[in-house]
Phi, psi and omega in degrees: 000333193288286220293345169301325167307288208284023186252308192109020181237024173270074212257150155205123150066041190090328202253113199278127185289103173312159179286311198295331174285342181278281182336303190299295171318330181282342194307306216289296142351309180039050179319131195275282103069264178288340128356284225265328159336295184308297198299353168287303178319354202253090160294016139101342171303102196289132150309319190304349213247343195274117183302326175286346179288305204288309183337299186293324178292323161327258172007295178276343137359085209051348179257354161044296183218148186224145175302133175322311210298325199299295181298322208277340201269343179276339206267328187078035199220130196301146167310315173291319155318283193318314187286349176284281175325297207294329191271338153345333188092014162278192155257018156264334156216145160293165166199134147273119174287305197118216349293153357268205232214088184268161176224156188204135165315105182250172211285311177307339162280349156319138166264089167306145187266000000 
């Protein structure tokens, strides 16, 4: 549904749905469904330990969301890396490949306090 959004092919009743409005309903929604969906994908694996990630989440710290190139270049981290890392499956920043090619903060890349 994001990336149908994030196209412009995302419709209800005529009227084209923002990605930011989709993102909010799922928050909001907490489909059990796509949840448990999502989570076959999750090889158990920590994010925490991958350098080029906390970089980029670092970044995105209050600033939620950015053109890949604007993070890889505030973050001092090679592009392609950042793009190897971000499509790996993690769970700390989202990426819509584009163009142009953005990155966003998800509620698990948050910094707890």
């Amino acid at each position: 549904m994001l990336s149908d959004a994030a196209s412009g092919d995302l419709s209800v009743e005529g009227r084209t749905i923002p990605t930011d409005e989709v993102r909010a309903w799922l928050l909001a929604a907490k489909p059990a469904a796509a949840f448990a969906f999502l989570d076959t994908f999750d090889d158990g694996t920590s994010d925490a330990a991958d350098e080029v990630l906390e970089q980029i989440r670092a970044v995105l710290q209050g600033v939620w969301l950015l053109p890949l190139e604007d993070a890889v270049s505030r973050a001092g981290v090679d592009v392609q890396k950042a793009t190897a890392q971000l499509t790996g499956g993690q769970s700390l920043v989202g990426f819509l490949v584009g163009p142009p090619a953005v990155v966003f903060l998800r509620p698990d890349g948050l910094q707890r306090g």
